[in-house]
KEZA-706027 format. One record per residue (C-alpha): z, x, y; residue number from 1; residue in one letter. Coordinates in nm, 3 decimals. Each point is the difference from the previous one (the first is absolute). Layout:
BEGIN
((Z, X, Y), NUM, 'A')
...
//
This chain:
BEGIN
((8.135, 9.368, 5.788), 1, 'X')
((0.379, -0.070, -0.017), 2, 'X')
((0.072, 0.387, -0.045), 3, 'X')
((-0.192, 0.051, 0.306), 4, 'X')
((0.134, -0.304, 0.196), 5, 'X')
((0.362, 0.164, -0.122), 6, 'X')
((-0.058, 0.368, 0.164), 7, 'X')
((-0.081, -0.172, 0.305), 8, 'X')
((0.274, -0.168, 0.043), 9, 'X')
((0.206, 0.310, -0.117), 10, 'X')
((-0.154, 0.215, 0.353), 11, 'X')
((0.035, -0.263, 0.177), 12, 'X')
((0.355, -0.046, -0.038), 13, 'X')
((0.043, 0.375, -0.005), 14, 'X')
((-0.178, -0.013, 0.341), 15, 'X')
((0.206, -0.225, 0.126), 16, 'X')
((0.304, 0.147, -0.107), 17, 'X')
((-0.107, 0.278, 0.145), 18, 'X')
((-0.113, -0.121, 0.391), 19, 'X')
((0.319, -0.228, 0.031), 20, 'X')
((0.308, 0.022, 0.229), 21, 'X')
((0.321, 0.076, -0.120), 22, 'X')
((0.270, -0.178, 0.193), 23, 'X')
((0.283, 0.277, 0.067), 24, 'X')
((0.400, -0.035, 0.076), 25, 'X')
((0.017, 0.358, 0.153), 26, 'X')
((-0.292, 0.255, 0.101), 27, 'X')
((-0.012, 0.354, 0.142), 28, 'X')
((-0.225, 0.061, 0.260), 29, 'X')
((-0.087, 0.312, 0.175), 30, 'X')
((0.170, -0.083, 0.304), 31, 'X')
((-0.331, -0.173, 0.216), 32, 'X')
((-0.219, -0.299, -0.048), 33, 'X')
((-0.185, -0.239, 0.182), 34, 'X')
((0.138, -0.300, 0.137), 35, 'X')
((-0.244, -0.298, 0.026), 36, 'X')
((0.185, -0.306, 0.178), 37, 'X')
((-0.105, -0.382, -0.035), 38, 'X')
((0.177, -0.130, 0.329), 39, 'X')
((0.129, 0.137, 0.263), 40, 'X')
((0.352, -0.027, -0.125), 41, 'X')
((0.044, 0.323, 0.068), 42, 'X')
((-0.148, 0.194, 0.292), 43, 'X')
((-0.349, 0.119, -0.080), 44, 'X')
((-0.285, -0.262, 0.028), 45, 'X')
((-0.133, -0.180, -0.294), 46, 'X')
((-0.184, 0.183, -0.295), 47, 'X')
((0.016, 0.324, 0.148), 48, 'X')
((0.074, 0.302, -0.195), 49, 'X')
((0.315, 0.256, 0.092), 50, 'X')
((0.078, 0.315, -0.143), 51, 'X')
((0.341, -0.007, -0.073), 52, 'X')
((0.278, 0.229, -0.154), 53, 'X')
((0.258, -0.179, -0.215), 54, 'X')
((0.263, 0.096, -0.306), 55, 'X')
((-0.113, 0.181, -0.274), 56, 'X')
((0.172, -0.253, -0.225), 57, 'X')
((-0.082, -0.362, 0.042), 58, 'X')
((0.187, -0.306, -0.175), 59, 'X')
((-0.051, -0.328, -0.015), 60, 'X')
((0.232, -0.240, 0.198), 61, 'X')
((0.052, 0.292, 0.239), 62, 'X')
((-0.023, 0.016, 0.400), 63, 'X')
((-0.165, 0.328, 0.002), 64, 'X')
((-0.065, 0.216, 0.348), 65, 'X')
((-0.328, 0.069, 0.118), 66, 'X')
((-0.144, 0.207, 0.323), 67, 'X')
((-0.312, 0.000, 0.163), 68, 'X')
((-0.120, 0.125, 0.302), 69, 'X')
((-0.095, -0.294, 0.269), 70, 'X')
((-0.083, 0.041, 0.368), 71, 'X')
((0.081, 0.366, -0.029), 72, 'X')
((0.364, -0.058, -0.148), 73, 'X')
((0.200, 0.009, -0.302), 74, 'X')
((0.082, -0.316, -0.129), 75, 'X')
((0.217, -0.099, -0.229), 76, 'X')
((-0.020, -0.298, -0.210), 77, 'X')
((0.103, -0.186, -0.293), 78, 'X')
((-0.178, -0.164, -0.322), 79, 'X')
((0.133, -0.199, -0.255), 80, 'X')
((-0.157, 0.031, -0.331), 81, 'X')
((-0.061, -0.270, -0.193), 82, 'X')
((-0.239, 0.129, -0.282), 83, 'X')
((-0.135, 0.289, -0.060), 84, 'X')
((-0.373, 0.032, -0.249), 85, 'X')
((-0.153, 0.330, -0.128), 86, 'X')
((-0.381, 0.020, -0.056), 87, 'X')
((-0.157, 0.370, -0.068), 88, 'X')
((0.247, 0.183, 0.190), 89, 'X')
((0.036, -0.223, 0.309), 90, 'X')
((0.340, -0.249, 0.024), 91, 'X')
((-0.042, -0.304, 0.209), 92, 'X')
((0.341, -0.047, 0.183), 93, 'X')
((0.047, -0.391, 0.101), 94, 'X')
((0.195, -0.168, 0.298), 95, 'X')
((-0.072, -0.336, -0.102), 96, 'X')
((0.143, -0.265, 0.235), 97, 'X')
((-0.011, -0.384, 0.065), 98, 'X')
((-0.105, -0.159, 0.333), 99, 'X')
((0.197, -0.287, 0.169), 100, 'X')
((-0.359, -0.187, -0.027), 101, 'X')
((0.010, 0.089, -0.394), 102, 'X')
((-0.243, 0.272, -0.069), 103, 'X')
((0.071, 0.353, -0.174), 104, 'X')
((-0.097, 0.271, 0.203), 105, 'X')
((0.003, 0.381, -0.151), 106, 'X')
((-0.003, 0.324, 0.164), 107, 'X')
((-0.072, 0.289, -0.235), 108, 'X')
((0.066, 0.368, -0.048), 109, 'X')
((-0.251, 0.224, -0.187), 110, 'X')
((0.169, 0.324, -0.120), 111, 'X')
((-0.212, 0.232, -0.225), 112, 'X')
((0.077, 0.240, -0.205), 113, 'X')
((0.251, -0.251, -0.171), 114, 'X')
((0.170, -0.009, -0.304), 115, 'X')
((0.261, -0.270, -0.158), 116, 'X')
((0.368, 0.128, -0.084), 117, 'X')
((0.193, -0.162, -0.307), 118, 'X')
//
């Protein structure tokens, strides 16, 4: 019983291991992603999704540049990143900021393929 009880717990920590986000400090990205915003901090409405181009090389800490089209125009923007995940392939690039009423508010960039550097 213990032996068994034992090899389960093995997979699922192997399982586990294997699912989980990495939390990166610099990514490469094939140059487009998906932007998903949680206000309307910046221009699109909230939780809609944008196809966006942006660096091939991400870091942490950064003010990146990003471009979308909106309204039939180029636009230019910026994001600040400040953290960056990895799960099967896919980063999750974070603009976490704080609200004068308190709350954390997080828009998100999903770039995929995606690989960490150092």
């Amino acid at each position: 019983m213990n032996r068994s009880l034992g090899i389960f717990t093995l997979c699922v920590a192997l399982s586990a291991s294997v699912n989980a986000q990495e939390s990166a400090d610099m990514v490469q990205t094939s140059g487009t992603a998906e932007l998903k915003r949680a206000s309307e901090a910046m221009i699109a409405q909230v939780s809609q999704s944008i196809s966006i181009r942006l660096p091939t090389t991400v870091k942490k800490g950064e003010i990146i540049s990003i471009q979308y089209e909106g309204k039939g125009n180029s636009v230019a923007d910026s994001f600040m990143v400040t953290g960056i995940t990895i799960k099967d392939g896919t980063c999750a690039i974070e603009n976490k900021r704080h609200t004068t009423a308190g709350s954390a508010l997080s828009d998100m960039i999903y770039a995929q393929p995606c690989k960490k550097l150092k």
